[in-house]
C-alpha positions, 0 to 999 in steps of 0.5 A, a space after each residue: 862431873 858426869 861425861 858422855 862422849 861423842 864420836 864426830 867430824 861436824 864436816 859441817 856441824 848441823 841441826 842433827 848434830 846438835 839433836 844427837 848432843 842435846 839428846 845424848 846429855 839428856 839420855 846420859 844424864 851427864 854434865 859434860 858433852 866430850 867430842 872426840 873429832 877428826 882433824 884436818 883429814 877425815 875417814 872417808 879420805 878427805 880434806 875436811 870442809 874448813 878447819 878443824 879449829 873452826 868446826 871446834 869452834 862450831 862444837 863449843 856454841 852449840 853444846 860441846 864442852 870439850 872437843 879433842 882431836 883424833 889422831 891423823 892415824 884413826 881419823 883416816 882409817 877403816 872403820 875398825 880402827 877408827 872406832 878403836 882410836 876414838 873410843 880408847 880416846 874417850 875413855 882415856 878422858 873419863 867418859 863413863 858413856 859414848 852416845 852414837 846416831 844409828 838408824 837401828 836407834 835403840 842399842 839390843 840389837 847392836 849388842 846382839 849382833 856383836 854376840 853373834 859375830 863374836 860367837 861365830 866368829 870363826 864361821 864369819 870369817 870363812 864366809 868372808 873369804 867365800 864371797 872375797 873371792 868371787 871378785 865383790 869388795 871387801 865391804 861388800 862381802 862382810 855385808 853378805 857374809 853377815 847377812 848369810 850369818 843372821 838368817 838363823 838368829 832369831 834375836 833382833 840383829 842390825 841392817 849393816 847395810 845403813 852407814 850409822 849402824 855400820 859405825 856405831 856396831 864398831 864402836 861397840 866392838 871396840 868397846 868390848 873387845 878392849 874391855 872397857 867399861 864406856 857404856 854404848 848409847 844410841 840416838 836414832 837419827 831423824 828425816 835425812 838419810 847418810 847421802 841424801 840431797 837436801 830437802 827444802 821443806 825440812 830442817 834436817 840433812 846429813 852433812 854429806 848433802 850440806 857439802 854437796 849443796 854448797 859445793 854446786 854453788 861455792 855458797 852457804 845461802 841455800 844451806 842456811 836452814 840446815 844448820 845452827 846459826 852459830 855454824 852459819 856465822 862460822 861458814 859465813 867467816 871462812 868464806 869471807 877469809 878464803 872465799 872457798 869452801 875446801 875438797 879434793 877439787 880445790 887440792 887436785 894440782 898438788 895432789 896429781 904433783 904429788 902422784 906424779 912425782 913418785 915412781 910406781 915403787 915409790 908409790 906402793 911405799 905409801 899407806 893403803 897403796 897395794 895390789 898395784 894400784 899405783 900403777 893406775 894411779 900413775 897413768 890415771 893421773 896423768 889422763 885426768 884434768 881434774 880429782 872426779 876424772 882421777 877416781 872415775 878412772 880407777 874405781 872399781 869394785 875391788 877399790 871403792 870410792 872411800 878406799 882410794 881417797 884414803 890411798 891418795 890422802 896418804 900419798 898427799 901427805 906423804 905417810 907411808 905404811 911404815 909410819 902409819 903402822 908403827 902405833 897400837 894405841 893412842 898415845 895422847 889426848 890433844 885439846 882442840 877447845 873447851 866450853 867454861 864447863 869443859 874447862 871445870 871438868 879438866 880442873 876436877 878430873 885431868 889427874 884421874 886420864 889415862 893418857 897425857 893430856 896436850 894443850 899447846 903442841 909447842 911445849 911437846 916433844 918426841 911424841 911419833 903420833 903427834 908428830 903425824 898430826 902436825 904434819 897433816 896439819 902442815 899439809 892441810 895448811 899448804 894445800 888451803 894456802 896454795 888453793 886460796 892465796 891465804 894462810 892458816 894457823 898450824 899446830 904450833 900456832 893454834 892455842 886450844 879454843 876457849 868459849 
């Protein structure tokens, strides 16, 4: 059986994401759709929607054969990393293709801009530190040394500008400079943009404007059009369980405890917190009334949005750089949920994986990574917990998925 994989979050599943699989496959031509999707925490440094058993949930019905779980370590890291965790990961199951959404849509100018980065390699980086120093962000400045960079190329190269492609170029740079044999597919994304509002005459919009919709409203009823009824009816079952959809918001008295309780040394020990921005985090924290106060107070350009919520995510869950820092590769591939033709493709390839494949965390044992996991989860849970007044199923609780 034949198997293209996809990198996702499904932060909600919704109607473009079910085009990427159904075009994927078509593309592909594979038997298997494998999705390789963030747990509770996500990559912009922020608690998933609902749960990652529900999103599984939302995969499995609408085309997704087998859903596994990208460890705690990738799924909240920089881009770099992410790529690299979750395309090791899909390779390790036998993927022999790897489909992404851009905004470029056709894959000759990713690979010719991954040959000029890696062939003036030496020159990027230089550049880099040139526009580090005047005081812009990280980000920004490998935008601008890129762009300095493609002026004299005269092969098509791609806008990084555009969140899809700023993705799908890693994934491709992961790819070959691990030197696996997954072969890179692109998907042009249609109508909505990465941080676009809803549009009521369409049938398409990005999952960040879909949270956004249902955030002003605590309600699903205005995002019905925009995503599979499968995702609907499991949206509609969150919320008539917990009746709230989760965010940082919904976290903010256990987060702000959780900053409070640490001195500023205390702080700084924890992943991603440097240059002394726990020192603002602290007085910062103490100002502020709610997580939106938190980030207006201290976003910057050196700390962007995303850099600060992935700080806080580690300090939520208590991850230190030591800890985060300890792995170089996946160590595992944890089963989240299988389609019945998810669960014939294990049967006739799981003794050709590269890595251990995890089906029921209970039955796992001194595994560093997983353990990670099993604590977000942990943390996830509480916050759910102590934000609704009702419990979720945990790691050790949760059997994979079957549909």
């Amino acid at each position: 059986m034949k198997a293209v994989g996809v990198v996702v979050e499904y932060n909600p599943f919704h109607n473009g994401h079910f085009y990427h699989i159904s075009q994927s496959k078509s593309k592909t031509q594979a038997d298997v759709v494998i999705a390789v999707m963030s747990g509770q925490f996500l990559q912009r440094g922020e608690p998933a929607l609902v749960s990652k058993y529900h999103r599984t949930k939302m995969a499995l019905m609408n085309g997704v054969d087998l859903v596994i779980e990208l460890p705690y370590v990738y799924s909240t890291a920089h881009a770099t990393l992410f790529a690299e965790g979750a395309i090791q990961l899909l390779d390790a199951i036998g993927c022999k293709s790897f489909a992404f959404g851009s905004e470029e849509g056709s894959i000759s100018p990713f690979l010719n801009t991954f040959d000029l980065i890696h062939k003036q390699n030496e020159h990027y980086n230089s550049l880099i530190k040139q526009y580090v120093t005047t005081g812009i962000s990280y980000p920004q400045s490998l935008f601008k040394a890129y762009e300095e960079l493609r002026q004299k190329e005269s092969a098509k190269t791609i806008d990084l500008s555009q969140p899809n492609n700023i993705l799908g170029y890693h994934y491709i740079e992961a790819a070959k400079r691990l030197n696996l044999a997954i072969e890179p597919i692109t998907i042009p994304r249609i109508q909505a943009g990465f941080h676009e509002d809803i549009n009521p005459d369409s049938s398409i919009a990005s999952a960040t404007g879909i949270r956004k919709a249902i955030a002003e409203n605590d309600s699903i009823e205005n995002i019905k059009q925009f995503v599979p009824q499968h995702t609907f009816n499991e949206l509609e079952s969150w919320m008539e369980h917990y009746h709230t959809f989760i965010s940082w918001e919904k976290f903010w008295p256990y987060l702000k405890y959780a900053i409070l309780r640490n001195t500023p040394q205390q702080l700084s020990q924890y992943a991603d917190v440097n240059e002394g921005i726990e020192f603002a985090l602290i007085k910062a924290a103490k100002r502020s009334n709610s997580f939106n106060e938190l980030m207006n107070a201290i976003k910057s350009k050196r700390y962007t949005w995303t850099r600060l919520q992935r700080m806080v995510t580690h300090i939520y869950t208590g991850i230190t750089k030591e800890a985060l820092h300890q792995f170089t590769n996946p160590t595992y591939i944890r089963l989240l949920g299988m389609s019945q033709n998810g669960q014939a493709y294990l049967s006739q390839h799981k003794k050709e994986f590269s890595l251990p494949l995890i089906s029921r965390v209970a039955s796992t044992k001194d595994d560093a990574m997983l353990s990670l996991d099993v604590h977000a989860t942990d943390m996830y849970a509480l916050g759910v917990e102590l934000a609704t007044g009702q419990k979720i199923a945990t790691d050790y609780q949760t059997p994979p998925i079957r549909m």
